[in-house]
C-alpha positions as a LaTeX table, in Angstrom:
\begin{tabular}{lrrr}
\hline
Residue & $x$ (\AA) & $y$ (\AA) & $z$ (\AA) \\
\hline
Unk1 & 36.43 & 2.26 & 27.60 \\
Unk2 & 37.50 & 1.15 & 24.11 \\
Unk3 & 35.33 & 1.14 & 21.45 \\
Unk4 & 36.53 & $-2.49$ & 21.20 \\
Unk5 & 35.22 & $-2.82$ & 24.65 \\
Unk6 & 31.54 & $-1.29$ & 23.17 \\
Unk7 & 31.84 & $-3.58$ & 20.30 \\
Unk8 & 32.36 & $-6.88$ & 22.29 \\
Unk9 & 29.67 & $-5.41$ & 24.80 \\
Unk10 & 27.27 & $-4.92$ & 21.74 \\
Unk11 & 27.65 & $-8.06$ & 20.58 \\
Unk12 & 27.61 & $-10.35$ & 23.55 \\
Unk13 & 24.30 & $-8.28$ & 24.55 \\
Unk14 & 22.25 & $-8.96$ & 20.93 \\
Unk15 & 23.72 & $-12.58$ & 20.74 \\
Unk16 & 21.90 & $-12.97$ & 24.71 \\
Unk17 & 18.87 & $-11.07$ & 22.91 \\
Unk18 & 18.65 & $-13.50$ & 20.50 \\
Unk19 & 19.02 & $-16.21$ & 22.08 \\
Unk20 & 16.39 & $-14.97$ & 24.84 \\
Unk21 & 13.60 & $-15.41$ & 22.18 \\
Unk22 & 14.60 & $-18.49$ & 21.43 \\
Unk23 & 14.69 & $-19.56$ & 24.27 \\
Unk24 & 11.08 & $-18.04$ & 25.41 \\
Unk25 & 9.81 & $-19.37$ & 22.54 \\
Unk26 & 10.93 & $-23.39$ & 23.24 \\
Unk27 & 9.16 & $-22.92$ & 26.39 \\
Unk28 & 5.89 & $-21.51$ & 25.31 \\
Unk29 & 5.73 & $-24.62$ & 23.44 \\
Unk30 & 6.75 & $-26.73$ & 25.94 \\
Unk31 & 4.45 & $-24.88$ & 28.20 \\
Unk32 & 6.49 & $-24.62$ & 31.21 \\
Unk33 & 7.89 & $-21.04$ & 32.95 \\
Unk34 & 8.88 & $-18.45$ & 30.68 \\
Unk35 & 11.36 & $-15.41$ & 30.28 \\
Unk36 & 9.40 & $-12.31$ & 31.56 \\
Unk37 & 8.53 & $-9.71$ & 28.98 \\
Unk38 & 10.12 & $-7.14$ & 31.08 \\
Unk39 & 13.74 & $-8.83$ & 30.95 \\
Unk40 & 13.08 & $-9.62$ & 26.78 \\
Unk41 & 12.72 & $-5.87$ & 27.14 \\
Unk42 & 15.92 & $-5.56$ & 29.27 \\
Unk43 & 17.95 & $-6.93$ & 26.44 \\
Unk44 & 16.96 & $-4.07$ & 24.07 \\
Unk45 & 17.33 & $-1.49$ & 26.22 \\
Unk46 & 20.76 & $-2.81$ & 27.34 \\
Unk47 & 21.62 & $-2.23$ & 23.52 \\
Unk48 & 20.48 & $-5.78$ & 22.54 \\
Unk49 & 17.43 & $-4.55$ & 19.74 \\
Unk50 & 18.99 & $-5.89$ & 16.52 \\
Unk51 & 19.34 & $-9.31$ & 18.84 \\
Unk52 & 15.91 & $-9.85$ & 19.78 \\
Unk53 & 14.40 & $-8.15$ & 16.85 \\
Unk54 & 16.31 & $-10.56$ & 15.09 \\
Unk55 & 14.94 & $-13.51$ & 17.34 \\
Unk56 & 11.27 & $-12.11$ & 17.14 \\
Unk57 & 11.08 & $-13.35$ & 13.34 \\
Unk58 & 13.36 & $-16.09$ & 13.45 \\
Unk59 & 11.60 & $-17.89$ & 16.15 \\
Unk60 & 8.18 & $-16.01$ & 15.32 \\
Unk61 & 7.95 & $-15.29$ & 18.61 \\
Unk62 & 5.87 & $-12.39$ & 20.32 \\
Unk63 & 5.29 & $-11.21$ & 16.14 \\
Unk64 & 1.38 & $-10.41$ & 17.08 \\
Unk65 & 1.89 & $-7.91$ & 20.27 \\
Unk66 & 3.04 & $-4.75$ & 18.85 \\
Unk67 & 4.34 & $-4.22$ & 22.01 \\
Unk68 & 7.32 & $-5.71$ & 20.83 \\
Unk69 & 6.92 & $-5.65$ & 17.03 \\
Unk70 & 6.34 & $-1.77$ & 17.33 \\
Unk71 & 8.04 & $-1.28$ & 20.70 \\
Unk72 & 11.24 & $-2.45$ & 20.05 \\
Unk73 & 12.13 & $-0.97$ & 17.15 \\
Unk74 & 10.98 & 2.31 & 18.05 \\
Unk75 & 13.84 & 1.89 & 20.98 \\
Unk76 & 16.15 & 1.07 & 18.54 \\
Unk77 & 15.77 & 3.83 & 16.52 \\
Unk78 & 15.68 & 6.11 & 19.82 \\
Unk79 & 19.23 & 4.52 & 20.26 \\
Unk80 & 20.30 & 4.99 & 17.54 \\
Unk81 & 19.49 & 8.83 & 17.15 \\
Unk82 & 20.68 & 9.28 & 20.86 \\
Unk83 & 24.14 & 7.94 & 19.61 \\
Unk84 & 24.01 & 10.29 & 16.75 \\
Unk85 & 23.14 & 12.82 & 18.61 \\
Unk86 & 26.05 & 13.05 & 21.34 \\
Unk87 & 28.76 & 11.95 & 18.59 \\
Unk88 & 27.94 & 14.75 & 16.43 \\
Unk89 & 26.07 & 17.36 & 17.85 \\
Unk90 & 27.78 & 17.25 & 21.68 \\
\hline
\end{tabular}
C-alpha cells in the first residue's frame, strides 16, 4: 500500500467522521434515531479523530460527555505515538 493509498484512506475516514457528528447532531434535534456512540467511536479508531474531533465543536455535539471530549483525543494521541513508534523505533 502507498502512502498515497494511507493518505486518501485518512482522509475519506475524518471527512465520514465529520460528517457523522453532523449528522448525529441534526437528528438529536430533530429527535428521531441516532448514530450509535459506539460507531462515532468507530470513526476514530478507524483513524478518523481529527474528523470527529473536528465535528464535536463545530456542531457542539457530545462537548459535555468527556467520554468523547477526553476519550477521543486521548486515542488520537495513542495513534499518533503508535505511528511514531513503529516508524522510528521498529
Amino acid at each position: 500500500m502507498s502512502i498515497k493509498h494511507v493518505l486518501l484512506y485518512l482522509l475519506v475516514i475524518n471527512i465520514a467522521g465529520f460528517f457523522a457528528m453532523g449528522i448525529d447532531k441534526h437528528k438529536a434535534k430533530m429527535g428521531s434515531w441516532r448514530i450509535p456512540e459506539n460507531t462515532l467511536f468507530g470513526f476514530c479508531f478507524l483513524g478518523g479523530g481529527i474528523g470527529t474531533i473536528a465535528g464535536i465543536y463545530t456542531f457542539r455535539h457530545k462537548t459535555k460527555k468527556k467520554k468523547f471530549t477526553i476519550g477521543m483525543p486521548l486515542v488520537v494521541i495513542l495513534q499518533v505515538l503508535i505511528v511514531i513508534y513503529f516508524k522510528f523505533m521498529v
